[in-house]
DRENVOZA-13056 format. One record per residue (C-alpha): residue number from 1; residue in three letters; x, y, z. Coordinates in nm, 3 decimals. Layout:
! DRENVOZA-13056
<k->NUM, r->ALA, x->X, y->Y, z->Z>
...
This chain:
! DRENVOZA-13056
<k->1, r->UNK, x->9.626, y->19.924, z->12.640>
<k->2, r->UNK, x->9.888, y->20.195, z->12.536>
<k->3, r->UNK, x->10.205, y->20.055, z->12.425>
<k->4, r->UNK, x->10.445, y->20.330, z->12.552>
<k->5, r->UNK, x->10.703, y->20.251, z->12.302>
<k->6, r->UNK, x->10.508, y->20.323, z->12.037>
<k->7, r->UNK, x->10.373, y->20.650, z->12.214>
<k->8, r->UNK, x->10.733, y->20.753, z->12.216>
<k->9, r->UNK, x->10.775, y->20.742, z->11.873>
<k->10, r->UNK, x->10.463, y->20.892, z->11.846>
<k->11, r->UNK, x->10.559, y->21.186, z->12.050>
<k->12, r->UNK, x->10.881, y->21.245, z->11.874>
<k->13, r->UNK, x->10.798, y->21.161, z->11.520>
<k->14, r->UNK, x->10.518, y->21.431, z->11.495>
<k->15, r->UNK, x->10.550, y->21.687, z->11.762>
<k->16, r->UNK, x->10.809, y->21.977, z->11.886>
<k->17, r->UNK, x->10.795, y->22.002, z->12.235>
<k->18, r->UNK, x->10.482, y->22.228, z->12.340>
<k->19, r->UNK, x->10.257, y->22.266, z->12.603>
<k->20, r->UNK, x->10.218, y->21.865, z->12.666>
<k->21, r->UNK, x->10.491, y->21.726, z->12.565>
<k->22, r->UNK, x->10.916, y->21.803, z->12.671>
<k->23, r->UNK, x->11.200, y->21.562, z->12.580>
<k->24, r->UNK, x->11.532, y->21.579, z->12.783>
<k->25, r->UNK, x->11.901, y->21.452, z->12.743>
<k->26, r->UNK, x->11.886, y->21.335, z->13.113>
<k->27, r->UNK, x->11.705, y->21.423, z->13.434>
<k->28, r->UNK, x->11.942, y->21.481, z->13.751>
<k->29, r->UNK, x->11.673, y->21.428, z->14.070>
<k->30, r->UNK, x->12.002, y->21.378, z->14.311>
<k->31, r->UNK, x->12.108, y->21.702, z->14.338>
<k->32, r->UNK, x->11.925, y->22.083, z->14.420>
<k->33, r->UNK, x->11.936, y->22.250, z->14.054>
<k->34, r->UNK, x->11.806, y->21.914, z->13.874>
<k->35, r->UNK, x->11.556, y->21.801, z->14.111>
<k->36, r->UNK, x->11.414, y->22.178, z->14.121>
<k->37, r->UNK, x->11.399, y->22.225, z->13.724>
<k->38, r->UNK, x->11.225, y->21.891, z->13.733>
<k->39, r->UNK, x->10.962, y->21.977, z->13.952>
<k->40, r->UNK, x->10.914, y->22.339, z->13.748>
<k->41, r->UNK, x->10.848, y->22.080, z->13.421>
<k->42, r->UNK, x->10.595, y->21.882, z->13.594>
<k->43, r->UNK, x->10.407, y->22.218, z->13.756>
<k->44, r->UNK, x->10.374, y->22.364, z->13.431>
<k->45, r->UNK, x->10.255, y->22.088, z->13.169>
<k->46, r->UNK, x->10.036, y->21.988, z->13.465>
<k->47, r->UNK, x->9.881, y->22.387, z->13.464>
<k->48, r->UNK, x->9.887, y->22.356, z->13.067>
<k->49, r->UNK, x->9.688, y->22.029, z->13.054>
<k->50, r->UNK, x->9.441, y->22.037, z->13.336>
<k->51, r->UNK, x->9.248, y->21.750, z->13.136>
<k->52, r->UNK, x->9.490, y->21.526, z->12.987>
<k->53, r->UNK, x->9.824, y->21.369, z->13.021>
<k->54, r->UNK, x->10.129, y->21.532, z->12.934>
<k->55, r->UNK, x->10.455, y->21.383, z->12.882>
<k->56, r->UNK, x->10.842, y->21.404, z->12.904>
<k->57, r->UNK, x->11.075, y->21.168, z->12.736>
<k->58, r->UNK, x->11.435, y->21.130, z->12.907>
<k->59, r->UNK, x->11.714, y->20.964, z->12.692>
<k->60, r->UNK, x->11.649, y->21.176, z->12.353>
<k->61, r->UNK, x->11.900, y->21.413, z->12.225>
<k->62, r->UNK, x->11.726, y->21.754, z->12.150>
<k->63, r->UNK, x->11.833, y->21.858, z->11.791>
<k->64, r->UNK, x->11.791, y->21.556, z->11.602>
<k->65, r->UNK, x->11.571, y->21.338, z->11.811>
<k->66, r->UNK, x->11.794, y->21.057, z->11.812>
<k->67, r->UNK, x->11.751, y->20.812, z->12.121>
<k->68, r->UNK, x->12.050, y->20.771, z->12.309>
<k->69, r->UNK, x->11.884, y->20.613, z->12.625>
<k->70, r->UNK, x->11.960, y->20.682, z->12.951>
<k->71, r->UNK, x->12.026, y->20.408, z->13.228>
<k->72, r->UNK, x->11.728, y->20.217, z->13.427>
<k->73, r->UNK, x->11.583, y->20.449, z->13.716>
<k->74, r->UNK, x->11.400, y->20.214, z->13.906>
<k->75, r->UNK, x->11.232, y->20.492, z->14.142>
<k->76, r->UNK, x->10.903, y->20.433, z->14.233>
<k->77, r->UNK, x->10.889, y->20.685, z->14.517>
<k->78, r->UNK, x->10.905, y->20.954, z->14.225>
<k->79, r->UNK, x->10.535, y->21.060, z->14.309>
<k->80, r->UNK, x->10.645, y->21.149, z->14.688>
<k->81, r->UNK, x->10.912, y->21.404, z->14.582>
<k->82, r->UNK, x->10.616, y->21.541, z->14.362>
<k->83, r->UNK, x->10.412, y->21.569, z->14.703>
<k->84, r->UNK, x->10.664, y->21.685, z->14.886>
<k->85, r->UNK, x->10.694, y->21.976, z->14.643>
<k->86, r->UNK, x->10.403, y->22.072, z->14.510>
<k->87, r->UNK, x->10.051, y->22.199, z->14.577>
<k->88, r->UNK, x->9.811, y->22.017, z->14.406>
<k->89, r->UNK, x->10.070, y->21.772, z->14.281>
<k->90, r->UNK, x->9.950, y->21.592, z->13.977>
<k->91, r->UNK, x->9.937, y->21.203, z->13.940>
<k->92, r->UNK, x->10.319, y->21.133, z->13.789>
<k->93, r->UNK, x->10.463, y->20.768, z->13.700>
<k->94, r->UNK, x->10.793, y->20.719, z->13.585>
<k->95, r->UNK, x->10.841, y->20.436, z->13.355>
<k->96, r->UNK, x->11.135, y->20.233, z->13.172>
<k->97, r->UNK, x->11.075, y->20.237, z->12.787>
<k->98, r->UNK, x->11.327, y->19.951, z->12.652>
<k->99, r->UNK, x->11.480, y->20.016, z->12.281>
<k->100, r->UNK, x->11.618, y->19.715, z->12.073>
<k->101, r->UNK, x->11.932, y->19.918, z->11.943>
<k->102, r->UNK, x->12.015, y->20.046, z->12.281>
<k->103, r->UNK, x->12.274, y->19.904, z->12.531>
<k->104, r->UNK, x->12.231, y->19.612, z->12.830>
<k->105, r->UNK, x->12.055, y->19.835, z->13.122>
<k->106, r->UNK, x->11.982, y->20.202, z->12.848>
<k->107, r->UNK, x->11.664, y->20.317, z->12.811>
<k->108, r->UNK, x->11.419, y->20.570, z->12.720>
<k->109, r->UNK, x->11.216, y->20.740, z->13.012>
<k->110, r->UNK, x->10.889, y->20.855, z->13.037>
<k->111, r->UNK, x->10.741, y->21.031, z->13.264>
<k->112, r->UNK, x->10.361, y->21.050, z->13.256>
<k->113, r->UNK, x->10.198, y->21.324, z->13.428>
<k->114, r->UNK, x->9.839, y->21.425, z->13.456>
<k->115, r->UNK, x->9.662, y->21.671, z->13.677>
<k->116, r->UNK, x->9.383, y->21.670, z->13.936>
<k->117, r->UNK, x->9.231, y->21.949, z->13.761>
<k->118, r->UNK, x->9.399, y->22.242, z->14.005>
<k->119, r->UNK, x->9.614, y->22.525, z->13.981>
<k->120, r->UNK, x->9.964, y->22.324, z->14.059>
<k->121, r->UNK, x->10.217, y->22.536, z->14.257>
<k->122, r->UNK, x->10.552, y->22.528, z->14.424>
<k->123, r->UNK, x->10.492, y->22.466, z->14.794>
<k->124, r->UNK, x->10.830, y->22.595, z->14.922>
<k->125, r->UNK, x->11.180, y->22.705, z->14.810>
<k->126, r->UNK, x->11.386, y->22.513, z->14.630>
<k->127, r->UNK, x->11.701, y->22.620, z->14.482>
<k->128, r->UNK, x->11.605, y->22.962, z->14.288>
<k->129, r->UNK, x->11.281, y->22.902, z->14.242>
<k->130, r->UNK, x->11.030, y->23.070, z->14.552>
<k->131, r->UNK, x->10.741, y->22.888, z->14.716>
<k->132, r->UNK, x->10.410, y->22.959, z->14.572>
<k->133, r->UNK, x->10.555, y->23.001, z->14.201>
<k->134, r->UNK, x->10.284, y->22.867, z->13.903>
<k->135, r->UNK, x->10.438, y->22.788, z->13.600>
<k->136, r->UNK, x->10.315, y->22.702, z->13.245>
<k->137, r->UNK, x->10.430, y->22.642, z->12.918>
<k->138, r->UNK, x->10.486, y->22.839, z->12.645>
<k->139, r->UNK, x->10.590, y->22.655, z->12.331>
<k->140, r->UNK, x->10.905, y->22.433, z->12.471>
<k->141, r->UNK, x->10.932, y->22.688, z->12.769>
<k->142, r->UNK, x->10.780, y->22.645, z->13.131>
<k->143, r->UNK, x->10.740, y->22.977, z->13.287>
<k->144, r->UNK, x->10.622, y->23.155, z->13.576>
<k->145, r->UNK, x->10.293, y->23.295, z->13.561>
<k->146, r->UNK, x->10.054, y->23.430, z->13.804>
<k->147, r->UNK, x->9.870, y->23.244, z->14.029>
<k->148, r->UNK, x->9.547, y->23.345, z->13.943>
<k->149, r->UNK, x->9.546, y->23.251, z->13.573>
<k->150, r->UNK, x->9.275, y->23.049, z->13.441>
<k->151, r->UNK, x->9.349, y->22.687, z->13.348>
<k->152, r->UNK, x->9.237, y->22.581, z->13.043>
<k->153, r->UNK, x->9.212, y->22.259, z->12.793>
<k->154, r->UNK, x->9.342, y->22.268, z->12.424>
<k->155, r->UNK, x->9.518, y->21.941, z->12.398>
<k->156, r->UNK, x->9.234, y->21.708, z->12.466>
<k->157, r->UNK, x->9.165, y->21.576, z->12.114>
<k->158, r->UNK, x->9.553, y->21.582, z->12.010>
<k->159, r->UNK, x->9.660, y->21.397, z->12.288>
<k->160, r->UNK, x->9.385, y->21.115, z->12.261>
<k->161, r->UNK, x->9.481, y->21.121, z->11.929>
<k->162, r->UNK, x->9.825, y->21.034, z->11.964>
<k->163, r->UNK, x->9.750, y->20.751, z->12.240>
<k->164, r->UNK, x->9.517, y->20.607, z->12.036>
<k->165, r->UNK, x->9.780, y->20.557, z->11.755>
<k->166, r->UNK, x->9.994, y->20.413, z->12.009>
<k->167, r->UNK, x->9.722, y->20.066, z->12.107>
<k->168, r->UNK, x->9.866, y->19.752, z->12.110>
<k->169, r->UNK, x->9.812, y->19.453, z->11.915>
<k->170, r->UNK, x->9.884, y->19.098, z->11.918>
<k->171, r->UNK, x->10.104, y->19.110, z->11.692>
<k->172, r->UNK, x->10.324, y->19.369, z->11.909>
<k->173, r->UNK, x->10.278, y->19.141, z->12.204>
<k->174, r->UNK, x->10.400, y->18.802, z->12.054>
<k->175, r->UNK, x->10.680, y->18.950, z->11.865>
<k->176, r->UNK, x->10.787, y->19.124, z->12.179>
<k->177, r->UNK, x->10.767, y->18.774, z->12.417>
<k->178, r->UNK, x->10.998, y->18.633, z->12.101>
<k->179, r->UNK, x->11.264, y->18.919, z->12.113>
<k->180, r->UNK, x->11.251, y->18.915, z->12.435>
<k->181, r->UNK, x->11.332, y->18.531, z->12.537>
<k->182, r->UNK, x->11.500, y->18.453, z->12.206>
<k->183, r->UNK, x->11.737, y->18.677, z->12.136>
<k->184, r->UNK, x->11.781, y->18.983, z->12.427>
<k->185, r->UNK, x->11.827, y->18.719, z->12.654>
<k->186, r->UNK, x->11.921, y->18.342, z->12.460>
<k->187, r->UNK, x->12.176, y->18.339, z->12.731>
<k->188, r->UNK, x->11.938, y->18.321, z->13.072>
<k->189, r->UNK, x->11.687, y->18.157, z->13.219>
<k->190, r->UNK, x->11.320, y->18.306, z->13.059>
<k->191, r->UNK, x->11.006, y->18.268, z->13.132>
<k->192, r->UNK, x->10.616, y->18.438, z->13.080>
<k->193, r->UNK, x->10.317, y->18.443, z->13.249>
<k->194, r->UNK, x->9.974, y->18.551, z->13.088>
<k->195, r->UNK, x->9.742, y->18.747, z->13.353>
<k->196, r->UNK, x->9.379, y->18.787, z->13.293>
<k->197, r->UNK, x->9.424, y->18.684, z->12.957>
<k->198, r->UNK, x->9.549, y->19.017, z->12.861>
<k->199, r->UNK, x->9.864, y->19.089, z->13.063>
<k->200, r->UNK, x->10.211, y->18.915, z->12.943>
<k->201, r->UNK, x->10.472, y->18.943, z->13.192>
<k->202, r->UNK, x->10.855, y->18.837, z->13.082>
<k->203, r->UNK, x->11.147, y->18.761, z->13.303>
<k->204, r->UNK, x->11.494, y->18.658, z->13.288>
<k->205, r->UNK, x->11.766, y->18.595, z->13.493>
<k->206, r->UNK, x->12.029, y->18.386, z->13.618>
<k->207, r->UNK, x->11.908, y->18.140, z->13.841>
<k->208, r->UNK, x->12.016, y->17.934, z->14.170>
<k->209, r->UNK, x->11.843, y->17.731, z->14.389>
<k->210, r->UNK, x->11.932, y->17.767, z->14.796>
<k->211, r->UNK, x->11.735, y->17.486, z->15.005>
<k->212, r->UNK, x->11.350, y->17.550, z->14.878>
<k->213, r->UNK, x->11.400, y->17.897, z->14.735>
<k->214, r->UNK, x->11.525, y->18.025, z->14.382>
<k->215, r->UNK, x->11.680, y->18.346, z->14.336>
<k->216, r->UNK, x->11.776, y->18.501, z->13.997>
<k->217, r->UNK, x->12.087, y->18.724, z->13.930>
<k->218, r->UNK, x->12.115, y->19.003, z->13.645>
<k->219, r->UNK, x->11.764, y->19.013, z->13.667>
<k->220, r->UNK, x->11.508, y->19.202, z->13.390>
<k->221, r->UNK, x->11.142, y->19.179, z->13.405>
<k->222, r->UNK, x->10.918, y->19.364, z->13.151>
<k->223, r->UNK, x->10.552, y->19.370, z->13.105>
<k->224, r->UNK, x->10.577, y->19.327, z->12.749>
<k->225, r->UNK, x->10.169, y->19.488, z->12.639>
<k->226, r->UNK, x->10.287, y->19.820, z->12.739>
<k->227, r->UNK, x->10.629, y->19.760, z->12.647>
<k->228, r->UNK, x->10.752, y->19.902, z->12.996>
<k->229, r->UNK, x->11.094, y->19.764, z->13.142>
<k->230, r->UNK, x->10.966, y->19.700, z->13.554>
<k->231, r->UNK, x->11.281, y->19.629, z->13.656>
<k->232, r->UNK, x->11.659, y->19.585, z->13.591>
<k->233, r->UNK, x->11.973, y->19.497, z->13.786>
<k->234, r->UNK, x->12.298, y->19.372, z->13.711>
<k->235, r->UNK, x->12.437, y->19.312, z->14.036>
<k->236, r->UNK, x->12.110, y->19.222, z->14.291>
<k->237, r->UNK, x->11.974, y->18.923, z->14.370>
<k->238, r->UNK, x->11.574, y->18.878, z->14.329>
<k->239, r->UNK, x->11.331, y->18.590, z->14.451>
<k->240, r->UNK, x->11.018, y->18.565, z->14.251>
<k->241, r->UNK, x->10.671, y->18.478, z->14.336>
<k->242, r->UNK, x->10.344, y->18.461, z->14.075>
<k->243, r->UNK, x->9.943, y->18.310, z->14.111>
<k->244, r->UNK, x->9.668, y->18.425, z->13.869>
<k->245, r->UNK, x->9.600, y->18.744, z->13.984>
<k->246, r->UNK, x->9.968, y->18.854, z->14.118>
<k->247, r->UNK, x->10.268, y->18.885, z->14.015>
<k->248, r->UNK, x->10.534, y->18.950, z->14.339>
<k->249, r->UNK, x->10.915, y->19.060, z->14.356>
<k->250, r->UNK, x->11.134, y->19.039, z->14.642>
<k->251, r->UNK, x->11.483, y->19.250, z->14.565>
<k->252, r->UNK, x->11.767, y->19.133, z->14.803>
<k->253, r->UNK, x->12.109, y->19.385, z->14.843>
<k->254, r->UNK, x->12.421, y->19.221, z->14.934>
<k->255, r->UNK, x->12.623, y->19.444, z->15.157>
<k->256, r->UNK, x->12.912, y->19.416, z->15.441>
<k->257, r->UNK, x->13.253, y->19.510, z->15.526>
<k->258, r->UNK, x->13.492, y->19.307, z->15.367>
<k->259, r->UNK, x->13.443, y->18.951, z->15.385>
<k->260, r->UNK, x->13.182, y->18.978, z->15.584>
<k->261, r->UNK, x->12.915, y->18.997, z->15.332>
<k->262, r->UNK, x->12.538, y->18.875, z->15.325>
<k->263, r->UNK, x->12.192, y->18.977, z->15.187>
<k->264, r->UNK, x->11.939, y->19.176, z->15.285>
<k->265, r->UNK, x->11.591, y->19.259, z->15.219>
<k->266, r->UNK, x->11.562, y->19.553, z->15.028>
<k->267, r->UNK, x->11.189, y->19.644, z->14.844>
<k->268, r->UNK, x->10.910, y->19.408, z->14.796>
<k->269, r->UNK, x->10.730, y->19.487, z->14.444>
<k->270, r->UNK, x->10.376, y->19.346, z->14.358>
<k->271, r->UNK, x->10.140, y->19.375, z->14.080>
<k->272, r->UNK, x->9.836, y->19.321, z->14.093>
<k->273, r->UNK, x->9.604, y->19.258, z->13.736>
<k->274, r->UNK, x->9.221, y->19.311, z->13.753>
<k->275, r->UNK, x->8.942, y->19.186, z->13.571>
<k->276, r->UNK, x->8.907, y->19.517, z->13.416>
<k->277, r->UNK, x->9.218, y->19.550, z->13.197>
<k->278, r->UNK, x->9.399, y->19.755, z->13.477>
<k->279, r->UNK, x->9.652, y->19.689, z->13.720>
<k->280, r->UNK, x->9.835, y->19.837, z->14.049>
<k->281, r->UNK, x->10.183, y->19.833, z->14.142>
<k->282, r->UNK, x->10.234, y->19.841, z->14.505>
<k->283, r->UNK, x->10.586, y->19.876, z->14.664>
<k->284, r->UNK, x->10.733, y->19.847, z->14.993>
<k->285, r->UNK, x->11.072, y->19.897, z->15.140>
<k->286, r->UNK, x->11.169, y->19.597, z->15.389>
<k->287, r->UNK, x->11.549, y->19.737, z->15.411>
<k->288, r->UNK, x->11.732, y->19.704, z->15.785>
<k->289, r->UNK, x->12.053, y->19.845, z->15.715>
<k->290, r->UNK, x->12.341, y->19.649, z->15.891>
<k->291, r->UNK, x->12.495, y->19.876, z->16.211>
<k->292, r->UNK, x->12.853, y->19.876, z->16.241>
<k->293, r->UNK, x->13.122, y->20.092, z->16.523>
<k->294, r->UNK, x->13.103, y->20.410, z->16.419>
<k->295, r->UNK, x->13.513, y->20.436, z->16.497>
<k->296, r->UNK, x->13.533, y->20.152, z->16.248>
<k->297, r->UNK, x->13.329, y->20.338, z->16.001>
<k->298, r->UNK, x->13.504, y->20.725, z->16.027>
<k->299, r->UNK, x->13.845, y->20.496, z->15.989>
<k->300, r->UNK, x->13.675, y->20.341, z->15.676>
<k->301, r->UNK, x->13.481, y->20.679, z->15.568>
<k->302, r->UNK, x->13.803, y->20.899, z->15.565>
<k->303, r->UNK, x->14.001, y->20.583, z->15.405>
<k->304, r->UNK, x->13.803, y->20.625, z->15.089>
<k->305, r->UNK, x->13.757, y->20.993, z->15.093>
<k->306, r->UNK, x->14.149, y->21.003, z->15.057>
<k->307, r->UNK, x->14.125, y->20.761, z->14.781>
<k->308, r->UNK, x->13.876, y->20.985, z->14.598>
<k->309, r->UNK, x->14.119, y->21.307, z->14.645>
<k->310, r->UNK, x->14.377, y->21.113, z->14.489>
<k->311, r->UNK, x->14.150, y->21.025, z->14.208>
<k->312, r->UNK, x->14.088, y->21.433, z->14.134>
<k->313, r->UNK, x->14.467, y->21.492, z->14.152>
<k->314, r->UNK, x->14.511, y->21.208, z->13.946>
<k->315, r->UNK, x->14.787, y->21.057, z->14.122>
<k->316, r->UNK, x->14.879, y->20.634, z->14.156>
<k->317, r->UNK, x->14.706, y->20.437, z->14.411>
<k->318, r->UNK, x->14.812, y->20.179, z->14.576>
<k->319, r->UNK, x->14.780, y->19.826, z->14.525>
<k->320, r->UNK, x->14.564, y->19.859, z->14.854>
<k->321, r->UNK, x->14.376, y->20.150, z->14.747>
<k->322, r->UNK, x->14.293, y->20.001, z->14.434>
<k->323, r->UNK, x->14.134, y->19.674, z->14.598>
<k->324, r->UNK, x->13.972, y->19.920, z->14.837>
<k->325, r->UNK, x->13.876, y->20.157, z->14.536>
<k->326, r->UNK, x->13.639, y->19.813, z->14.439>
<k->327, r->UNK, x->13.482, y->19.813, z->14.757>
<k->328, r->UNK, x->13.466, y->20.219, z->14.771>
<k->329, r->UNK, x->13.086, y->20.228, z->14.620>
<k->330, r->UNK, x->12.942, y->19.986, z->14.937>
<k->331, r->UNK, x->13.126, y->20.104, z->15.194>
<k->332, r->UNK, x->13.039, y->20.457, z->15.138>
<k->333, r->UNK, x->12.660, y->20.315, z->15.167>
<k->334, r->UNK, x->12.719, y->20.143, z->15.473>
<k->335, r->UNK, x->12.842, y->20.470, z->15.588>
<k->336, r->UNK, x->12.584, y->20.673, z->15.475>
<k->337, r->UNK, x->12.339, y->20.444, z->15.624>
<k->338, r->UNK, x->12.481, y->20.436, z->15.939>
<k->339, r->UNK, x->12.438, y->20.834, z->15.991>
<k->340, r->UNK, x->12.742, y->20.999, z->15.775>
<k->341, r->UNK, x->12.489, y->21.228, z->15.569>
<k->342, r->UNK, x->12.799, y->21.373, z->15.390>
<k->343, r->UNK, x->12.910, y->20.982, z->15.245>
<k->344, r->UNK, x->12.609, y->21.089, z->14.951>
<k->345, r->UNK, x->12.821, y->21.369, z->14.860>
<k->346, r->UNK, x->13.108, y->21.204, z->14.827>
<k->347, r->UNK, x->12.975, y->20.933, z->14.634>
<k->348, r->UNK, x->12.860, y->21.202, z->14.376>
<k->349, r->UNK, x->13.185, y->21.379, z->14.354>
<k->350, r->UNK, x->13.332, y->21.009, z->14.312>
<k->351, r->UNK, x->13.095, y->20.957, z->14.006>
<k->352, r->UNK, x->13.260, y->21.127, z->13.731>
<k->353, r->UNK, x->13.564, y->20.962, z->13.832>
<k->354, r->UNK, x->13.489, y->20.601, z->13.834>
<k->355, r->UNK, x->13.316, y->20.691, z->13.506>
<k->356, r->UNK, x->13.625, y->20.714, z->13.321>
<k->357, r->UNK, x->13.860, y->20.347, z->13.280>
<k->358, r->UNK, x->13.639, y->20.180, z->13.583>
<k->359, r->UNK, x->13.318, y->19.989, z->13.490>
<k->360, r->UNK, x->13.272, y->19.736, z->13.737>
<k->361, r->UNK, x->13.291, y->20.001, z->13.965>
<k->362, r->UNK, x->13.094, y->20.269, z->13.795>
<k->363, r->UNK, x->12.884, y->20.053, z->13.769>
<k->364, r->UNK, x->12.845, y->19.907, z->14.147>
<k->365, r->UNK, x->12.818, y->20.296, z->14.234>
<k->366, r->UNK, x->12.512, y->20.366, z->14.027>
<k->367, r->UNK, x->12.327, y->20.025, z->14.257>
<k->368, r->UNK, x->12.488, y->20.218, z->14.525>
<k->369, r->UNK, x->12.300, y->20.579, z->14.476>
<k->370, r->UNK, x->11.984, y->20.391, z->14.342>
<k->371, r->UNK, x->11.931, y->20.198, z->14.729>
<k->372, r->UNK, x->11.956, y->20.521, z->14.870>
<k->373, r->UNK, x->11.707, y->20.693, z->14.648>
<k->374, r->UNK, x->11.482, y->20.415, z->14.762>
<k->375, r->UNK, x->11.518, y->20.433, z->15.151>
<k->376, r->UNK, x->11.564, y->20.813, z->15.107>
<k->377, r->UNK, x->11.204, y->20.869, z->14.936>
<k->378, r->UNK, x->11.093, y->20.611, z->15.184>
């Protein structure tokens, strides 16, 4: 059992990036240019290691290998973009590497790719990059090559190698269920549960009771072997559910139009351990976004998008547009749920903005654009 924190240090400590290994400052998969040099990454250390896993680590800065972290991407619809894109898409995973020294909700990413042993190639356009490009690496570079080259295997040993240094041990696992209950979290409700006698899951969370249920609040749950953050919300409300095989999330979203507010259903998450020393993460969206008048919705759609201009001219708001500016992140949802495509654009342009003097709202925008990754790759 790989502990993938360990592996990160691993790959940084004694490698420059080559032909199975990249490190990034950040990945941008919301927008054409970011989501296109992605995909160009994962086509050409797929090409470059037809027999191994290759590996890029988001949240590192690129001259001094210092980890800055990036914030929680819970996206576990990553592999259908890679579909969607790709011929002969390789098997990618996108995990949630926590570090101690790094903020509430920063961490590293790594993103864990490994081919099915086929020439992988673009499968249509995407920003200016032409369908049927093959790309490679050469040194830290990925570039095109043609289509016909011959795939071949160099890394084998040095990558097994590296992932061996990177096993776990008990002593990795018990100091991690410590660090984890004791001091990350002193200040919640914690709890573990041992799977298969090999498996240590850790939660924590705020927790309430309504009738017979319990739901926790600024919820983090980590399988602690692998070191591998499986999810993370500061805002979202999550019920819990465990036997000896299975361990089961249920993520709620509150959303509504003023004080009209209530919880719904969003993506049911369950892992399931085997006998082996493997397990399977299964996910499934539940989400029925709430419907609302689409008069009442333009009214409340071009109410914000006035708020946002105001915001790049940098001119006052009101004391109405600054309550409204609070509720700006889940009403453009609502909208964008409810058929106004262009409400995602708006919420990006509104990004750098909130960013600077408005946290609780920043930081409701990023839950915002992470629900809509997740019924969008749906």
């Amino acid at each position: 059992m790989i502990n993938k924190r360990l592996l990160v240090k691993n790959l940084l400590a004694h490698n420059d990036e080559n032909s199975f290994y990249d490190k990034k400052r950040f990945i941008s998969i919301g927008e054409k240019e970011g989501k296109a040099k992605f995909l160009k990454h994962v086509c050409a250390l797929a090409n470059s290691n037809p027999k191994n896993n290759s590996y890029i680590v988001i949240g590192v800065e690129d001259d001094d290998n210092d980890i800055i972290g990036v914030d929680f991407f819970d996206d576990s619809k990553i592999q259908n973009l890679v579909n969607a894109y790709l011929e002969n898409p390789p098997i990618i995973s996108y995990e949630n590497i926590p570090f101690p020294h790094l903020t509430e909700g920063k961490v590293v990413g790594l993103v864990t790719i490994r081919s099915n042993g086929k020439i992988c190639a673009l499968r249509k356009n995407i920003w200016k990059y032409y369908g049927g490009s093959v790309f490679f690496r050469e040194g830290s570079i990925s570039l095109p090559k043609a289509f016909d080259i011959e795939l071949k295997d160099i890394n084998s040993s040095t990558v097994a190698t590296i992932e061996l240094h990177a096993k776990n041990n008990i002593e990795l696992t018990l100091d991690g269920v410590i660090d984890f209950i004791n001091n990350r979290h002193a200040d919640l409700t914690s709890n573990y549960k041992v799977f298969k006698e090999q498996f240590v899951v850790c939660w924590a969370g705020n927790q309430k009771k309504v009738k017979d249920q319990t739901y926790y609040s600024r919820v983090d749950i980590e399988l602690i072997n692998e070191q591998v953050k499986l999810f993370y919300s500061a805002l979202d409300e999550v019920t819990i559910e465990y036997d000896e095989n299975s361990f089961k999330t249920l993520e709620y979203v509150q959303l509504g139009l003023g004080k009209q507010q209530r919880y719904y259903p969003l993506e049911e998450v369950l892992i399931t351990f085997m006998d082996n020393g493997s397990y399977n993460i299964n996910s499934k969206l539940v989400f029925e976004p709430p419907q609302y008048d689409k008069k009442t919705l333009h009214h409340i759609y071009n109410a914000n998008s006035a708020i946002v201009q105001k915001l790049e001219k940098n001119m006052k708001l009101t004391k109405r547009e600054e309550n409204d500016l609070q509720q700006l992140p889940d009403t453009y949802l609502i909208c964008y749920l409810n058929g106004f495509e262009e409400a995602k654009e708006q919420m990006e342009k509104a990004r750098p903005l909130l960013k600077i003097g408005n946290d609780k709202t920043y930081r409701s925008l990023k839950e915002a654009l992470r629900i809509l990754r997740k019924v969008k790759y749906n």
